[in-house]
C-alpha positions as CSV (number, residue, x, y, z in Angstrom):
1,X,168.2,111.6,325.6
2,X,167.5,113.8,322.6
3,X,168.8,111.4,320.1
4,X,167.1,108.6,321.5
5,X,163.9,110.9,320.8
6,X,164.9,111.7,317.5
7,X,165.5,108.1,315.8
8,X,162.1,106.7,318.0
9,X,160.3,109.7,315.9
10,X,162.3,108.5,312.7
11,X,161.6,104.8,313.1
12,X,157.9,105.5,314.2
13,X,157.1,107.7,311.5
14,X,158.9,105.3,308.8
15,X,156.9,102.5,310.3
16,X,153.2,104.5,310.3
17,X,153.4,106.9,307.1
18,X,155.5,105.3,304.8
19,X,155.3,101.9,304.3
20,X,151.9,102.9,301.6
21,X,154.7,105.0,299.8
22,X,157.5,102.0,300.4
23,X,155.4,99.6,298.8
24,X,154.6,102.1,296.0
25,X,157.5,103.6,294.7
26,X,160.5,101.2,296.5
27,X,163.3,102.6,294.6
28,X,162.1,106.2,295.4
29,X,164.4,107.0,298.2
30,X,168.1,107.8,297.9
31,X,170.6,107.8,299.9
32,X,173.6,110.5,299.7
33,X,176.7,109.5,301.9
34,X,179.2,112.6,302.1
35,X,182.9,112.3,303.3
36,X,183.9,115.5,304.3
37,X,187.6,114.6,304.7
38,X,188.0,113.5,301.0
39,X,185.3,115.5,299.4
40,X,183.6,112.7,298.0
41,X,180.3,111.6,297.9
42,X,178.3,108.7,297.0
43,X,174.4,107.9,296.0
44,X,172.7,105.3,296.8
45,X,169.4,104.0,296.1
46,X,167.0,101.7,298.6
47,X,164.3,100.1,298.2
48,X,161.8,99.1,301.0
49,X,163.4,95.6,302.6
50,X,166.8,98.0,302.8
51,X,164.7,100.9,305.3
52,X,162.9,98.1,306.8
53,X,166.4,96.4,307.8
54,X,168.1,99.0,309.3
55,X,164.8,100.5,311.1
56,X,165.0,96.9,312.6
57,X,168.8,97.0,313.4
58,X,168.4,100.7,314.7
59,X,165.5,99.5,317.0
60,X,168.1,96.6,318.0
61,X,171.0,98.8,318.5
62,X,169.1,101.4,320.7
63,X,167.5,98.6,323.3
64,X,171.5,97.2,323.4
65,X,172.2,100.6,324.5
66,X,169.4,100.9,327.1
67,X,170.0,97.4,328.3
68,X,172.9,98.8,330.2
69,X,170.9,101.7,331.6
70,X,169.0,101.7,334.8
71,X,167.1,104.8,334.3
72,X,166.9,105.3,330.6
73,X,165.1,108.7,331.0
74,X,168.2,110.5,332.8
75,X,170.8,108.0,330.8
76,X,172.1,106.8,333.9
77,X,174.2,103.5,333.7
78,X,174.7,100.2,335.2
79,X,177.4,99.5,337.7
80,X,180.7,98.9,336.1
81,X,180.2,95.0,337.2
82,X,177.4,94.6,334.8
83,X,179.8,95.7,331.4
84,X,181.6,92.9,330.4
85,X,185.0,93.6,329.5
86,X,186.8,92.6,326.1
87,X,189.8,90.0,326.4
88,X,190.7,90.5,322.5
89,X,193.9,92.7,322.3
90,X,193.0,94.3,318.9
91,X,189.8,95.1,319.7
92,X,190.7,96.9,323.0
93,X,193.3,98.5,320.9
94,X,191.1,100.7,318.8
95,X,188.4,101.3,321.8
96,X,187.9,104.5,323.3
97,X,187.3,103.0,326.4
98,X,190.2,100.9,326.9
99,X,191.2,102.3,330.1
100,X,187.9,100.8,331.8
101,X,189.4,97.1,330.6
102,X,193.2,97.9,332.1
């Protein structure tokens, strides 16, 4: 639930106090990815459309995940019936959660 709270803050805030700032100075934010495993890092700089796009495809991506709860509050899922269950070999090959599709 926490996290769910956290990127609902994130995308509310982003959507209320910065789009004055966005519209602005739309090159102003940066982006720093960091692989830990290589020791490399990369910078990247995005302009308004960019955090408007993936504030959209966060919003997206969390009510995917709800969809499949029935009480979203306590995170408590569907019955198994209502998952459907990937027939692609390679795909189920690489899932964590391949033993639900056996």
């Amino acid at each position: 639930m926490w996290l769910f709270e956290k990127w609902q803050f994130i995308i509310q805030r982003a959507s209320h106090a910065g789009n004055a700032d966005m519209q602005r100075y739309p090159e102003k934010v940066k982006l720093i990815e960091y692989n830990l495993l290589a020791n490399q890092g990369s910078e990247f700089n995005v302009g308004a459309s960019v955090i408007e796009t993936t504030k959209t495809y966060i919003a997206g991506s969390i009510a995917d995940m709800q969809s499949f709860l029935v009480d979203v509050v306590n995170s408590v899922p569907k019955e198994e019936s209502a998952f459907l269950k990937m027939q692609d070999d390679g795909t189920r090959a690489n899932c964590n959660f391949r033993k639900v599709c056996n």
